[in-house]
TIPADO-996972 format. One record per atom (N, C-alpha, C): residue number from 1; residue in one letter; atom name; x, y, z. Coordinates in pm, whole numbers. Layout:
BEGIN
resi;resn;name;x;y;z
NUM;a;CA;X;Y;Z;
...
end
This chain:
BEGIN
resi;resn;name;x;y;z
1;x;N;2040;6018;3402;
1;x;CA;1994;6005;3539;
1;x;C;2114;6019;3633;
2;x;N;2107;6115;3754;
2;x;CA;2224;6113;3839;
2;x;C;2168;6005;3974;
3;x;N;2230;5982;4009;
3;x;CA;2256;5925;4169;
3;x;C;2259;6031;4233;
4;x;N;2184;6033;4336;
4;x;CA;2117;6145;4447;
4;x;C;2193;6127;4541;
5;x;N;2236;5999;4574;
5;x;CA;2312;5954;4699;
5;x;C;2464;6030;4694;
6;x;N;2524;6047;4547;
6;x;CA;2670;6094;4505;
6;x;C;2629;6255;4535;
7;x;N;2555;6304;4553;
7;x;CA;2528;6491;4509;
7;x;C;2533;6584;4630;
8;x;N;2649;6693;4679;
8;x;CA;2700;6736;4770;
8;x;C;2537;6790;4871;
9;x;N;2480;6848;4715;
9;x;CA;2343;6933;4764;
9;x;C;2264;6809;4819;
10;x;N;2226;6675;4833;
10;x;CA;2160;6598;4847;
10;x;C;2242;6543;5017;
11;x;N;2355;6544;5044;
11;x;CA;2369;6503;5126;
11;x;C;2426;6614;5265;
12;x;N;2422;6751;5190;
12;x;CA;2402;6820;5283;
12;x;C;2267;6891;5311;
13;x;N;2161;6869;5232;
13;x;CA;2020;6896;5267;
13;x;C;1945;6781;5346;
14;x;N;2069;6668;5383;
14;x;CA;2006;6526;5445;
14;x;C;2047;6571;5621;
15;x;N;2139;6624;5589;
15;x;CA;2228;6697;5720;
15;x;C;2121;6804;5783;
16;x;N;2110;6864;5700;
16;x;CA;2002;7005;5749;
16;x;C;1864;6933;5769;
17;x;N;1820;6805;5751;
17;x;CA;1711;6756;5773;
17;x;C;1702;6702;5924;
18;x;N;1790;6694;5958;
18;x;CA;1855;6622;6134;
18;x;C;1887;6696;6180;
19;x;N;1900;6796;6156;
19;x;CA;1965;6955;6250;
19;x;C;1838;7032;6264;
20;x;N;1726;7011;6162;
20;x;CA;1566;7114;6178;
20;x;C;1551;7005;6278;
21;x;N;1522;6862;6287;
21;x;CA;1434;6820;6340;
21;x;C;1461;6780;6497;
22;x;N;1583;6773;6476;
22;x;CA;1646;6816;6628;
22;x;C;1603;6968;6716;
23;x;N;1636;7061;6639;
23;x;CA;1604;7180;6643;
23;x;C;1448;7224;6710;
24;x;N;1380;7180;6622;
24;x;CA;1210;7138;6640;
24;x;C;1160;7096;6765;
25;x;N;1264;6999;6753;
25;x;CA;1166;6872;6937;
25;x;C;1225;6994;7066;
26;x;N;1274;7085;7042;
26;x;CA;1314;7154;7153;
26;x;C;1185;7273;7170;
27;x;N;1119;7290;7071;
27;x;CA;1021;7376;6996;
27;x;C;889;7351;7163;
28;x;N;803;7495;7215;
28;x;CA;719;7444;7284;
28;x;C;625;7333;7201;
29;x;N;530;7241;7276;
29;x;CA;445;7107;7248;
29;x;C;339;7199;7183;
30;x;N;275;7304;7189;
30;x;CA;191;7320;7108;
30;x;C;187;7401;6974;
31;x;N;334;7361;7001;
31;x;CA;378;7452;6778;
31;x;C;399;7266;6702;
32;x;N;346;7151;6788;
32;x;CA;323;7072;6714;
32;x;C;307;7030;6620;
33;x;N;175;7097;6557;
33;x;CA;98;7084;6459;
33;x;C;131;7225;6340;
34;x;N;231;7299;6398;
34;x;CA;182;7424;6401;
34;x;C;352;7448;6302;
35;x;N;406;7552;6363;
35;x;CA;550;7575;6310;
35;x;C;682;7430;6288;
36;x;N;642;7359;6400;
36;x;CA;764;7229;6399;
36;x;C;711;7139;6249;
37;x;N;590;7117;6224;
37;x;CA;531;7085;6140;
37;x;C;583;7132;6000;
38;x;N;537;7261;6015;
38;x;CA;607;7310;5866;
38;x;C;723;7328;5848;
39;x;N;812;7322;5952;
39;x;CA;1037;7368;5954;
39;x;C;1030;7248;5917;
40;x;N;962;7130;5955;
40;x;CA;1005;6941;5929;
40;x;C;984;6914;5759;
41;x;N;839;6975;5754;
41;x;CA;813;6937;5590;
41;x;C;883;7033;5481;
42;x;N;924;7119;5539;
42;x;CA;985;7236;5481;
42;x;C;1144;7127;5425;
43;x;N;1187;7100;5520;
43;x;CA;1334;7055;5551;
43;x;C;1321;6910;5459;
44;x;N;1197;6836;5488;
44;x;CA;1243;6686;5438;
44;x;C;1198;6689;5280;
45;x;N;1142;6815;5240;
45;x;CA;1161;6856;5078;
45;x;C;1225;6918;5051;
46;x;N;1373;6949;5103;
46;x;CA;1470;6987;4994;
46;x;C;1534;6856;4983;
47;x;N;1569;6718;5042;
47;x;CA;1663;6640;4975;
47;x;C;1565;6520;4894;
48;x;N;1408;6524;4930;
48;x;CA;1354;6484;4887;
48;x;C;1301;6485;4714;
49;x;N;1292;6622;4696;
49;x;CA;1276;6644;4565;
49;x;C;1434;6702;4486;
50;x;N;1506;6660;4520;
50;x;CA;1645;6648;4513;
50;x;C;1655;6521;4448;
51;x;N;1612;6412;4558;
51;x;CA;1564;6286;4496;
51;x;C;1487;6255;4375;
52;x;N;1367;6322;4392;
52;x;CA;1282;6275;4303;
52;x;C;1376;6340;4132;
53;x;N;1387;6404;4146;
53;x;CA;1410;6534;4049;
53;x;C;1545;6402;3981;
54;x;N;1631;6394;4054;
54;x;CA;1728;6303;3977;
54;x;C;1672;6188;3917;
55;x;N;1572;6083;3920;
55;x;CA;1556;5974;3842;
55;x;C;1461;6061;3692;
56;x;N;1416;6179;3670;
56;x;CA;1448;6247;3583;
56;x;C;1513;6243;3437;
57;x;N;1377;6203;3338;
57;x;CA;1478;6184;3185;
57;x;C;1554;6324;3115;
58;x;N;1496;6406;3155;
58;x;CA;1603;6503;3118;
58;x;C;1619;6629;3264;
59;x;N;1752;6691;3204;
59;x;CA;1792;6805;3265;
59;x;C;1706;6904;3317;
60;x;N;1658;6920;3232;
60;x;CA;1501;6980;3227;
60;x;C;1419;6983;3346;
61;x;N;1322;6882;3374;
61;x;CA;1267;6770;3441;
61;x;C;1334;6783;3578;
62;x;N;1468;6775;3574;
62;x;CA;1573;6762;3734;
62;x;C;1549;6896;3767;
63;x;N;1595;7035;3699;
63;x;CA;1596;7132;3702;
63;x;C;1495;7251;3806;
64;x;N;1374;7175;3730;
64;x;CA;1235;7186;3769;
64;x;C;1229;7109;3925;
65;x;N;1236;7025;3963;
65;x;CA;1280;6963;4090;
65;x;C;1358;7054;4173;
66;x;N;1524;7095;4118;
66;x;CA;1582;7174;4237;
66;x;C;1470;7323;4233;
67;x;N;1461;7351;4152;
67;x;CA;1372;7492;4156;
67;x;C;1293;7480;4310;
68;x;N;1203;7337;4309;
68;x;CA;1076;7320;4413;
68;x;C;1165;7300;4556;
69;x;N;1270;7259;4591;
69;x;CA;1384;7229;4641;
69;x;C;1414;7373;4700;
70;x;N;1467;7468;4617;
70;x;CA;1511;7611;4629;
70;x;C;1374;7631;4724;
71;x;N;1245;7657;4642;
71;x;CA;1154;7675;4712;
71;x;C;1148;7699;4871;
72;x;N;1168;7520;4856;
72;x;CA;1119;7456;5012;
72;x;C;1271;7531;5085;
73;x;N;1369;7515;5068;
73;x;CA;1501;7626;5172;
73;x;C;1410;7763;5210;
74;x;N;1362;7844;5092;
74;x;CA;1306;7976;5126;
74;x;C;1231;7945;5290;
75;x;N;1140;7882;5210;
75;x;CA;977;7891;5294;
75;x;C;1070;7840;5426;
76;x;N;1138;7703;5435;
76;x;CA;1243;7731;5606;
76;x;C;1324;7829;5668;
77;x;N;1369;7915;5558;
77;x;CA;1447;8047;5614;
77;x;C;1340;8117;5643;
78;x;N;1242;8129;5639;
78;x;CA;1109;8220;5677;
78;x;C;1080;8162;5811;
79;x;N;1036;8043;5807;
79;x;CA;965;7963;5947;
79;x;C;1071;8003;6032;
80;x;N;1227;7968;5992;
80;x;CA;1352;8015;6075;
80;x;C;1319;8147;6140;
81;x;N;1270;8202;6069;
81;x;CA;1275;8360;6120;
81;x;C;1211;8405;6196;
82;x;N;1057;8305;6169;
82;x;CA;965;8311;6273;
82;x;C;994;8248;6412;
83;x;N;1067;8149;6397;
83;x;CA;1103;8135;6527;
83;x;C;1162;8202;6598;
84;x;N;1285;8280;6561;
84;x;CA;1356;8364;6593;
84;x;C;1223;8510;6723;
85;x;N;1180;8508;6568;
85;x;CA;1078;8606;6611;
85;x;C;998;8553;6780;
86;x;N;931;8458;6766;
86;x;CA;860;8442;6884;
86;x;C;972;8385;6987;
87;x;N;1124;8387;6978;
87;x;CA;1204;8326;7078;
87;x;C;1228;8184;7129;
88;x;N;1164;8123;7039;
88;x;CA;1182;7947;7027;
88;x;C;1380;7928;6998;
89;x;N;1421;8010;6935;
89;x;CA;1599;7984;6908;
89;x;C;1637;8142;6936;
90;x;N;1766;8163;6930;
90;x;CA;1815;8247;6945;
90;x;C;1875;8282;6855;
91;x;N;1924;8398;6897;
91;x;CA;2003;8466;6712;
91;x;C;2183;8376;6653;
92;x;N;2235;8322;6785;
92;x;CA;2363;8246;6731;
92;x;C;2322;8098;6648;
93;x;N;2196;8043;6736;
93;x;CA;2132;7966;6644;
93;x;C;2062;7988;6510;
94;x;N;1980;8053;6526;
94;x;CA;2004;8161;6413;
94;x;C;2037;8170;6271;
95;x;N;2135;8242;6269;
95;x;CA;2235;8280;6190;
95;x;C;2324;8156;6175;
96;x;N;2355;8044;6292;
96;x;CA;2420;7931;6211;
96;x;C;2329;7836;6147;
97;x;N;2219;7837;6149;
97;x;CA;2147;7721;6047;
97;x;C;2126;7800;5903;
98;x;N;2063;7979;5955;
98;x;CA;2074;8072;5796;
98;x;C;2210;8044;5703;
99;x;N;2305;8038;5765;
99;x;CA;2477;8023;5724;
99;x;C;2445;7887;5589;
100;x;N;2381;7758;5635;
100;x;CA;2404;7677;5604;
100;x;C;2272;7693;5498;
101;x;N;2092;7668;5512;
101;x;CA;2025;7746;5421;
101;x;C;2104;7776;5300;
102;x;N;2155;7878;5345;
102;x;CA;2194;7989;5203;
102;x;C;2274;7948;5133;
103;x;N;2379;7867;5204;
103;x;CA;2488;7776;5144;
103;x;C;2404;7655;5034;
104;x;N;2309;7598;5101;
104;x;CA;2253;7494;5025;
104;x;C;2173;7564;4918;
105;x;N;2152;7673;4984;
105;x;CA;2041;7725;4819;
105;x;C;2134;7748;4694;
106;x;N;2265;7826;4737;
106;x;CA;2384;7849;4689;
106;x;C;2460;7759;4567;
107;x;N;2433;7640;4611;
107;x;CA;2512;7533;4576;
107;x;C;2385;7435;4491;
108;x;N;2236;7449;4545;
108;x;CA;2130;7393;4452;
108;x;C;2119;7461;4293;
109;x;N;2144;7613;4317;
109;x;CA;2176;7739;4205;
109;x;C;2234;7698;4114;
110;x;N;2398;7675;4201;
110;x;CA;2456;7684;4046;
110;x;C;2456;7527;4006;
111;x;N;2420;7427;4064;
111;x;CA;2384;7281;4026;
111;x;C;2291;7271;3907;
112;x;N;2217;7366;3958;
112;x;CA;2062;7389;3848;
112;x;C;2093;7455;3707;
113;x;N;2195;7534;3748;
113;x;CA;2279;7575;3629;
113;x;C;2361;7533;3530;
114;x;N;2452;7445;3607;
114;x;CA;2504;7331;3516;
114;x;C;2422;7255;3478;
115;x;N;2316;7210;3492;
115;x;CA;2229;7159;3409;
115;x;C;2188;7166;3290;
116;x;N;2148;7314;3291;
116;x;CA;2116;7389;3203;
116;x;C;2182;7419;3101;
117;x;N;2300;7421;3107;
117;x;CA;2435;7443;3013;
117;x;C;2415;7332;2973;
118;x;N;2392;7215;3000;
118;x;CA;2453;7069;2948;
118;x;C;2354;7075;2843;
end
């Protein structure tokens, strides 16, 4: 079993969870329900099943967790895009939250990998 609280990917997907949802409340009031909704749930399941995935009896088991993790980054680099698209952020915003995304998917990868080896 690892400690979630010790894991670089866990506490920088806690970071990117306060930067979407900041991000979000700037979002017009009627993507409410709508896009802010899914960038939030998108965001608070990557450190979430990050979490879950570590109390995990085997490697295996955790593995399967960052996979759903990886997931949930995608499906926010998409919503990201959509925002982009309808002009809710701009492209410097942008490209610095994609920067970080890709970094975390990056770093969930080869985490998931060392796993796997073990």
């Amino acid at each position: 079993m690892h400690n979630f609280r010790k894991l670089d990917i866990w506490t920088k997907s806690m970071s990117l969870v306060t930067e979407i949802y900041q991000l979000t409340n700037l979002f017009p009031a009627h993507e409410r329900f709508g896009l802010i909704s899914q960038m939030q749930r998108a965001a608070v399941s990557l450190p979430t099943n990050i979490a879950e995935g570590s109390a995990k009896s085997s490697n295996k088991d955790f593995a399967r967790f960052l996979e759903m993790s990886i997931g949930s980054s995608l499906e926010l680099e998409t919503e990201l895009t959509i925002a982009l698209n309808l002009k809710y952020i701009d492209s410097v915003v942008f490209e610095s939250i994609q920067d970080k995304i890709i970094e975390l998917q990056k770093m969930i990868i080869g985490f998931k990998n060392k796993l796997n080896k073990e």
